[in-house]
C-alpha positions, -999 to +999 in steps of 0.1 A: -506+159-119-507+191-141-480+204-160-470+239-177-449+245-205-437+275-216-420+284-252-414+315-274-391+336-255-354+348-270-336+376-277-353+406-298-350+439-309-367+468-297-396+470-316-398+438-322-425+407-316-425+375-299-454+355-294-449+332-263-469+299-257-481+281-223-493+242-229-513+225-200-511+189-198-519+162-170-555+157-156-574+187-165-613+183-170-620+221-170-610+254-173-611+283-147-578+309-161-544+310-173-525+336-176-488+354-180-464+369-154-430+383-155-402+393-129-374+408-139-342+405-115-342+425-082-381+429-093-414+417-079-435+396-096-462+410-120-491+400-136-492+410-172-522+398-193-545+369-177-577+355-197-607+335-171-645+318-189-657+337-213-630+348-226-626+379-208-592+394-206-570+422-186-539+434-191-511+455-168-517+490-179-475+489-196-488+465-222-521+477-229-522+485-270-494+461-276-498+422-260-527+399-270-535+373-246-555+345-260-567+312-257-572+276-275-597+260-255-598+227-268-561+226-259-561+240-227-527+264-245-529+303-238-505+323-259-492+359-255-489+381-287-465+407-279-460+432-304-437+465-301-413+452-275-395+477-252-363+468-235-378+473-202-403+439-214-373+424-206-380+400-181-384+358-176-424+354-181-440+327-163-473+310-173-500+307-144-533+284-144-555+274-123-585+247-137-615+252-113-623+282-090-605+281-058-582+252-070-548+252-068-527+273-091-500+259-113-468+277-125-447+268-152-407+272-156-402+302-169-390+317-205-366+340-210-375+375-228-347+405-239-355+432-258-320+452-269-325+491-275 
């Protein structure tokens, strides 16, 4: 079984940082993507910054300039940088993964993220 754990999230400022963390753990023997989604309430969900092999990395057009996705490979951990935090960031963000290519896709719990104005 795989399992994903999410930490970072809490209460900031506008303007502010957090950087929130995924862990995978379980059987894993490779690496296909992780990434980071949010929903807010009343709100689909969206995908915010994902990173595949290769390191190659997108982003949803309302973070561009101000999250960093990354990833320790070794660790199979992906971390989102988010710098300049607007209150409408405000959202629980939800780590997604998924180990080979058309292999199931794993989700974690959730971590909460408010940015006050």
């Amino acid at each position: 079984q795989v399992q994903l754990v999410e930490s970072g999230g809490g209460l900031v400022q506008a303007g502010g940082s957090l950087r929130l963390s995924c862990v995978a753990s379980g059987t894993i023997f490779s690496f296909n993507q992780m990434g980071w989604y949010r929903q807010a309430p009343g709100k689909q969900r969206e995908l915010v910054a994902g990173i595949i092999r290769g390191g190659i990395t997108n982003y949803a057009d309302s973070v561009k300039g101000r999250f960093t996705i990354s990833r320790a490979n070794a660790k199979n951990t992906v971390s989102l940088q988010m710098n300049s935090l607007k209150p409408e960031d405000t959202a629980v963000y939800y780590c997604n993964a998924d180990f080979v290519a058309s292999g199931p896709h794993y989700w974690g719990q959730g971590t909460q993220v408010t940015v006050s104005s």
